[in-house]
DRENVOZA-590394 format. One line per field, with one value per residue (C-alpha): x, y, z. Coordinates in Angstrom, 1 decimal, always signed. Each point is the difference from the previous one (the first is absolute). Layout:
u: X, ...
v: Y, ...
w: Z, ...
END
This chain:
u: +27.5, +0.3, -3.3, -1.1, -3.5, -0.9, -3.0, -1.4, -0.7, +0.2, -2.0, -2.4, -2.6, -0.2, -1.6, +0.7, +1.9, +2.8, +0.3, -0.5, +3.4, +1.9, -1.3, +0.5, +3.8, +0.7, -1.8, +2.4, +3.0, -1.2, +0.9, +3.2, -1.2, +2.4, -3.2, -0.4, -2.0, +0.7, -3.1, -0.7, -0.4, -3.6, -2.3, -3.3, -0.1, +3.3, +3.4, +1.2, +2.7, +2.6, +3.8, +0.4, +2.1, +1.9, -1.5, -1.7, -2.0, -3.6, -1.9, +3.4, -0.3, +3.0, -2.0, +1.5, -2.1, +0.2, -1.4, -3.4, -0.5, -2.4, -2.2, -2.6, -2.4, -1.6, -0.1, +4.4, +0.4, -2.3, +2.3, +2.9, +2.9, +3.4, +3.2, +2.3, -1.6, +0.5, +3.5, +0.4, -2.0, +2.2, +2.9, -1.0, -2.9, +2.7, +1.1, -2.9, -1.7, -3.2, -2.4, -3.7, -1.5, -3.5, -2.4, -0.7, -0.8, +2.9, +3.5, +2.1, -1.9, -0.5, +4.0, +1.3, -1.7, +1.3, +3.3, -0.2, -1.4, +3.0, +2.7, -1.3, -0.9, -2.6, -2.9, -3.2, -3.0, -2.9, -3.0, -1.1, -3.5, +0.6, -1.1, -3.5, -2.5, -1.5, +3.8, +0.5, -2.8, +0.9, +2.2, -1.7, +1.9, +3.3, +0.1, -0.8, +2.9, +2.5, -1.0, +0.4, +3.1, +2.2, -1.5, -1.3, +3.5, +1.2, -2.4, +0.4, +3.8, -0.3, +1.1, -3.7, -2.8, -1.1, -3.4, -0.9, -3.4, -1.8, -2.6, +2.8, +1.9, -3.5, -0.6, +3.3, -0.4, -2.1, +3.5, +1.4, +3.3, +2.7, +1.4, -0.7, -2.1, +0.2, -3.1, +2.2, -1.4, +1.4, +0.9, -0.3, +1.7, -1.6, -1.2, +0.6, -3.4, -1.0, -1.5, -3.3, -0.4, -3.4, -0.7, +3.1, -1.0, -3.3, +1.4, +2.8, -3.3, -2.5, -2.8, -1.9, +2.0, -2.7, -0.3, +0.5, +2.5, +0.5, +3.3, +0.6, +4.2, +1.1, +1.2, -3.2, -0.3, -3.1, +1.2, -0.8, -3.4, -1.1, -2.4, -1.8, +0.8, -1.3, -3.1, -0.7, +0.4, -1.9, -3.1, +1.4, -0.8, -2.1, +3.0, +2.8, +3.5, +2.7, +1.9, +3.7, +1.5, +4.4, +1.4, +0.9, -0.2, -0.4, -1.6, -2.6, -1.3, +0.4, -2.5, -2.0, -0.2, -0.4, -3.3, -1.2, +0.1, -2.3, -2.4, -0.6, -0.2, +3.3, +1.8, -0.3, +1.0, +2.9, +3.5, +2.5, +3.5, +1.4, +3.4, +1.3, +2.5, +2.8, -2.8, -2.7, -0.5, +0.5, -2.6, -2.5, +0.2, -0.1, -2.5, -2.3, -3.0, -0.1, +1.8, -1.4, +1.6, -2.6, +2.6, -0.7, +3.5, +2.7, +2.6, +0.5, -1.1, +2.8, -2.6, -2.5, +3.1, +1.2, -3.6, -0.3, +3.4, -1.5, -2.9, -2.4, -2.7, +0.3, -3.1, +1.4, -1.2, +0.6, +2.4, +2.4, +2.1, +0.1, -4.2, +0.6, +2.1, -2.4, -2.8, +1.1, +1.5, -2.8, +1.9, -2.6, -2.5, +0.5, -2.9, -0.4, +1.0, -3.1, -2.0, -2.4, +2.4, +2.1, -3.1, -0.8, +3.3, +0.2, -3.4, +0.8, +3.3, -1.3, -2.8, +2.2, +3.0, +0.2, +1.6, +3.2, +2.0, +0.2, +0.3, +2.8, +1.6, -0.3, +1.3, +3.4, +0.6, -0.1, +1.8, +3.0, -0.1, -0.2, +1.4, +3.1, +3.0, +2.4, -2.5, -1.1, +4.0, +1.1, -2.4, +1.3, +3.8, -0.8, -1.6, +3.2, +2.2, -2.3, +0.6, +4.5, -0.2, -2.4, -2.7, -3.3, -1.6, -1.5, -3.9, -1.5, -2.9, -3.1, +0.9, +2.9, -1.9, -2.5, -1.7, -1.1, -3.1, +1.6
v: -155.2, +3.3, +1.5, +2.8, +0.4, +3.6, +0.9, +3.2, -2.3, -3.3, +0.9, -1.9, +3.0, +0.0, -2.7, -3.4, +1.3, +0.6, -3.1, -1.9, +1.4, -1.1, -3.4, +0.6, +0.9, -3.1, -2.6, +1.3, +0.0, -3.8, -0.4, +1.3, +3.3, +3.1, +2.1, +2.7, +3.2, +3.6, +1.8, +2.5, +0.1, +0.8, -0.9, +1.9, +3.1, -0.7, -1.8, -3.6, -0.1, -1.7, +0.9, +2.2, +0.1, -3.8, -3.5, -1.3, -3.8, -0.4, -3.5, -1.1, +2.8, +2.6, +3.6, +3.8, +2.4, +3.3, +3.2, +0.9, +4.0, +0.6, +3.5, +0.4, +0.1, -3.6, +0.2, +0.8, -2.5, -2.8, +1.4, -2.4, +2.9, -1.1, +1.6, -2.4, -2.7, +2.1, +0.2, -4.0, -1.0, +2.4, -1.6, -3.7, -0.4, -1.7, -2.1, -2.6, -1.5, +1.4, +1.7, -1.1, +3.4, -0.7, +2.8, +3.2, +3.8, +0.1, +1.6, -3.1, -2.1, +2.9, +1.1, -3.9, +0.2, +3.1, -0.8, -3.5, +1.5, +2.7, -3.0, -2.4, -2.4, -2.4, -0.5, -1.2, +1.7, -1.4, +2.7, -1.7, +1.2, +3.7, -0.2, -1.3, +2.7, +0.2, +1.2, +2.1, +2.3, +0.6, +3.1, +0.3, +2.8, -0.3, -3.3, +0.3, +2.6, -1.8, -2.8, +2.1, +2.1, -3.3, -3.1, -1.2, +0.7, -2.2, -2.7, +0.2, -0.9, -3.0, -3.3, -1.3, +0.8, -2.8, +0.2, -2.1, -1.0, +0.0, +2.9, +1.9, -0.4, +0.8, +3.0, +1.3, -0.7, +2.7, +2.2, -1.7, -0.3, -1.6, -2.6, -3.5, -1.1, -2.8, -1.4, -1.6, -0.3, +0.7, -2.9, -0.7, -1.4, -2.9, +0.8, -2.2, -1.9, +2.0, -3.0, +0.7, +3.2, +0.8, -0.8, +1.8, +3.1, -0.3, +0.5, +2.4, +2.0, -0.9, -1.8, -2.9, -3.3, -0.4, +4.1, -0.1, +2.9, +2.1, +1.8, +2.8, +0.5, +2.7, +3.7, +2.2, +1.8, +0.8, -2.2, -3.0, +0.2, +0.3, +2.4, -2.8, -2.9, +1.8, +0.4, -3.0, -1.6, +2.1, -1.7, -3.1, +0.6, -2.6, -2.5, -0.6, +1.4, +1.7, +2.6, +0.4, +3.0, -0.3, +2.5, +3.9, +3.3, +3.7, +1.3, +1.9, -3.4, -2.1, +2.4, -0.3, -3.9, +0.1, +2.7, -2.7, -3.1, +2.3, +1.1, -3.7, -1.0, -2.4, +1.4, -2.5, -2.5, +1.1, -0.2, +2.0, -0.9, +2.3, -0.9, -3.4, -1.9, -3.5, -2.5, +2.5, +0.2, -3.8, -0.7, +2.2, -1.6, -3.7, +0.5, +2.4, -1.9, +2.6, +2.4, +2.8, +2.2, +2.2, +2.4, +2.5, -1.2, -2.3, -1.1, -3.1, +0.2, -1.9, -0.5, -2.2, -2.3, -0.1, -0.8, -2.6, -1.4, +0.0, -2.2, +3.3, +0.7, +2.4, +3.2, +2.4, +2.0, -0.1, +3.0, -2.3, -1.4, -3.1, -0.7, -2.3, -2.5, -0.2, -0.6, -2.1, -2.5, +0.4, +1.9, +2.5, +2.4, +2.5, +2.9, +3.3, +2.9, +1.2, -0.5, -2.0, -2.6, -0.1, -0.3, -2.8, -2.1, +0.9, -1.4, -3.1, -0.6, +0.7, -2.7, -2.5, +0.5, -3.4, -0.5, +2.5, -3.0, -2.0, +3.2, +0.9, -3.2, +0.0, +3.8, -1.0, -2.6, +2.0, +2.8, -2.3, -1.3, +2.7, +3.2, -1.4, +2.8, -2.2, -0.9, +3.5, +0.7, -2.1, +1.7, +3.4, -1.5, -1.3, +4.0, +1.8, -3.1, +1.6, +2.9, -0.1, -2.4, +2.8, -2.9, +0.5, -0.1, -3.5, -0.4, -2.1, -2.4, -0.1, -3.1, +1.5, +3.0, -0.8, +3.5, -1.0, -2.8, -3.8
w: +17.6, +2.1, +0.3, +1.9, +1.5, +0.5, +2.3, +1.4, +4.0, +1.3, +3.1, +1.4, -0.3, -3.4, -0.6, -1.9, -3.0, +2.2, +2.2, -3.6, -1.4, +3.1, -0.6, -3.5, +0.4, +2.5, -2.4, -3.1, +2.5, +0.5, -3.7, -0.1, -1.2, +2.0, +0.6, +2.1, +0.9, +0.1, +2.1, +2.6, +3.4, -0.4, +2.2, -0.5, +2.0, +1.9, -1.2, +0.4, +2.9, -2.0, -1.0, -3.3, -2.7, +0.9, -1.5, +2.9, +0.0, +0.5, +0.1, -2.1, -2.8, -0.2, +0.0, +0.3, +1.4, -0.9, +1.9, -1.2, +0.1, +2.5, +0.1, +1.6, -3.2, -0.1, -3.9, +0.1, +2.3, -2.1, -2.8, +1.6, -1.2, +1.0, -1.1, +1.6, -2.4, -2.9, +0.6, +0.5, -2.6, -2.5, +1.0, +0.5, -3.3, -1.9, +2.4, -0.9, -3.2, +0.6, +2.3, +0.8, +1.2, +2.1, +0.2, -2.1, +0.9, +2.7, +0.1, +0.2, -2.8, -2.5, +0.9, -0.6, -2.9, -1.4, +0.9, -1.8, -3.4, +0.1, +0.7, -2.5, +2.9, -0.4, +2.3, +0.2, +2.5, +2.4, +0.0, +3.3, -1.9, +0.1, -3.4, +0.1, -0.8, +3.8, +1.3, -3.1, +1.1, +3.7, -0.2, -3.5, -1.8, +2.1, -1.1, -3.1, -1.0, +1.8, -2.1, -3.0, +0.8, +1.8, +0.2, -3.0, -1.7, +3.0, -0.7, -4.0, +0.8, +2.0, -1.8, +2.2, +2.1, +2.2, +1.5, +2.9, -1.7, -3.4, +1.5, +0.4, -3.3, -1.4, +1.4, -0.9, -3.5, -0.3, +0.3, -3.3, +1.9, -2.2, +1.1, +0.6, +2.7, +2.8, +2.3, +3.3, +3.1, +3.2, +1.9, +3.5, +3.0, +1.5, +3.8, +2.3, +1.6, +3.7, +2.1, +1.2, -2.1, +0.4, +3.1, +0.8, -2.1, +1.7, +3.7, -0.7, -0.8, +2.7, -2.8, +0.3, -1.1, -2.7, -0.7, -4.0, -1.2, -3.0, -0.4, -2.3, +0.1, -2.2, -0.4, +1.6, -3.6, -1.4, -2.9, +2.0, +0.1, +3.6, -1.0, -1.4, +2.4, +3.2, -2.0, -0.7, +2.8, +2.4, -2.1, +1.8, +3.5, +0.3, -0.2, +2.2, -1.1, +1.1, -2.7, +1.0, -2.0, +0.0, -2.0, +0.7, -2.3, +0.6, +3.0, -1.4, -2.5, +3.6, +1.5, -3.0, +0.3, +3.7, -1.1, -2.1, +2.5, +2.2, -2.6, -1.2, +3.4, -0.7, +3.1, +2.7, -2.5, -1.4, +1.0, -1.0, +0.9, -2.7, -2.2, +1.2, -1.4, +1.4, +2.4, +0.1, -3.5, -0.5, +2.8, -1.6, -3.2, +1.2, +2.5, -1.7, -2.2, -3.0, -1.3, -1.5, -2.6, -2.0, -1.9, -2.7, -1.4, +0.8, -2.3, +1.8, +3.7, +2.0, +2.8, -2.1, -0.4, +3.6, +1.2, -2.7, +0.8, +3.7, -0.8, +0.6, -2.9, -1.6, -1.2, -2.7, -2.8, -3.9, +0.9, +1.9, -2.4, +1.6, -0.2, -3.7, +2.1, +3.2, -2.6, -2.2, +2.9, +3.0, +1.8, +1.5, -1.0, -3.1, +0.1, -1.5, +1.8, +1.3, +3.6, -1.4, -1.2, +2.8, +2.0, -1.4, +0.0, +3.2, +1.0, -1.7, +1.7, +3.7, -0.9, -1.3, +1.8, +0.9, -3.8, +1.1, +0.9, -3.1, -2.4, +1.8, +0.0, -3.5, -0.4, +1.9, -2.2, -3.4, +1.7, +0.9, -3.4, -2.3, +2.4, +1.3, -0.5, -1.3, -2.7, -1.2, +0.6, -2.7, -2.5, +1.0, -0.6, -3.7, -0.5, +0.6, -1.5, -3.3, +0.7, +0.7, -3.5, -1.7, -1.3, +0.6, +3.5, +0.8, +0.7, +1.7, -0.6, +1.6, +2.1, +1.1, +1.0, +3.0, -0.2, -3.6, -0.2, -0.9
END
């Protein structure tokens, strides 16, 4: 099998979708599967420093770059445009068996599309949640007609949709797309165990050995919920806690956050390292005691799963995808998405954060049964063996599934 994964950016700035493929593509190599990605060299505001136009290997997984057009308009940019991929990808589409297209709403997914449908070329496409109602309504009417005049054609034509989550495939039914769905979650790569973590994390950042800390490590969006975390706990004062805040996003919503810390009175105690990623990241996530992810909307929410995989509890909200699994296994808190709520998880964890420990233990376990990529790999394998034979897409039952309650 020859099969081509098209996506708009692997870079590390946008966010755990991308870094997921790249695992992704290496675990499917691992079963004999010739995989490989076609991308941009996207990075966010700026571009990737890497060679164009020429397979390259990264992590062990062959990827072509191609340029990514690069105006000074942030919404042309974000549009990922690339002629010199349009070019390749007419020439090369029938080179393999089938294409697994990631993302929606951008150049190179809606144009591998296209170009599929018009060669006959079977492929099957990973919303990455761009589906769910709360993204459907930022960009409101552009989105909407772009759905109408492109994308939902696209979508009608795949041989599947695979959604990372049950949330997510429910939310999109509410489009009455076509074709068969698939709930697979992303995997993850195992990290590997940072002696002394905390205490580490705890002088790298000049805290008391015993200080306890909440991390919030995500996109700086509004769709993350800040707006209601900060809240919440500036009504916490009266506990020790330090609130480390890794991630990066536009200037102006930065300054917005950094407004926020001083109005709740939150700025002494927070850190804000900003978008970190290799040792730093790891350290943060295996020495932090909670993290904290209080989204509108996530169709999967790598982060959850990295902290979990860590041995870090985990605080989400019904929006995060990932919320069934932490509360059907122990795995954390689950709370609504409002100050109140959080407040009050919150209170409860700083008083009983002696428990951290063994809910972690028991998180890392699960995680390294159930989320291992060469597990969720072979599902993904048995999808587009369906799919070249043309019999119906496998599902998968609810043990299989550790999103799903067993």
């Amino acid at each position: 099998m020859r099969i081509l994964h098209v996506i708009p950016s692997i870079a590390d700035v946008r966010g755990g979708t991308s870094r997921a493929v790249l695992d992704m593509v290496r675990a499917l190599r691992r079963l004999n599967i010739d995989a490989a990605i076609a991308t941009t060299n996207d990075n966010g505001p700026n571009l990737l420093d890497v060679p164009l136009d020429r397979w390259i290997e990264i992590e062990q997984v062959p990827v072509q770059f191609f340029a990514r057009f690069s105006p000074a308009i942030p919404a042309v940019r974000e549009f990922t445009f690339s002629a010199s991929f349009t070019t390749w990808l007419g020439r090369h589409l029938a080179d393999y068996d089938l294409l697994h297209v990631h993302a929606i709403f951008s150049y190179t997914s809606t144009l591998a599309m296209q170009l599929a449908r018009r060669q006959g070329q079977p492929y099957v496409t990973s919303p990455h949640g761009m589906l769910a109602g709360w993204s459907l309504q930022q960009g409101g009417r552009k989105k909407q007609l772009y759905l109408k005049l492109a994308e939902r054609a696209n979508l009608n034509q795949a041989q599947a949709l695979l959604f990372t989550a049950a949330l997510e495939q429910q939310e999109a039914a509410a489009l009455n797309l076509k074709p068969p769905g698939v709930v697979l979650p992303l995997g993850l790569a195992m990290p590997i165990p940072i002696p002394a973590a905390r205490a580490n994390l705890r002088r790298q950042y000049h805290l008391p050995p015993d200080e306890p800390v909440i991390l919030f490590m995500a996109r700086l969006h509004p769709k993350k919920g800040l707006a209601y975390l900060i809240p919440a706990l500036s009504n916490l004062l009266d506990r020790r806690f330090t609130l480390v805040i890794a991630g990066s996003g536009s200037p102006d919503y930065e300054a917005e956050v950094k407004a926020a810390l001083v109005e709740a009175n939150l700025q002494a105690r927070t850190i804000m390292p900003g978008f970190v990623q290799g040792q730093a990241k790891d350290l943060l996530l295996q020495g932090a005691d909670l993290l904290a992810l209080t989204s509108h909307s996530e169709n999967f929410g790598i982060a959850v799963l990295e902290a979990l995989a860590a041995g870090t509890p985990v605080l989400v909200t019904p929006g995060v995808a990932l919320a069934p699994m932490v509360q059907q296994h122990r795995l954390g808190y689950v709370t609504e998405l409002n100050r109140d709520a959080i407040e009050l998880a919150l209170g409860h964890f700083l008083d009983h954060i002696e428990a951290g420990p063994a809910a972690g233990q028991r998180a890392r376990q699960f995680i390294h049964e159930h989320y291992a990529w060469d597990r969720i790999a072979g599902r993904l394998a048995k999808v587009y063996q369906a799919v070249l034979a043309k019999n119906p897409v496998p599902t998968f039952s609810a043990a299989e599934l550790p999103l799903e309650p067993v």
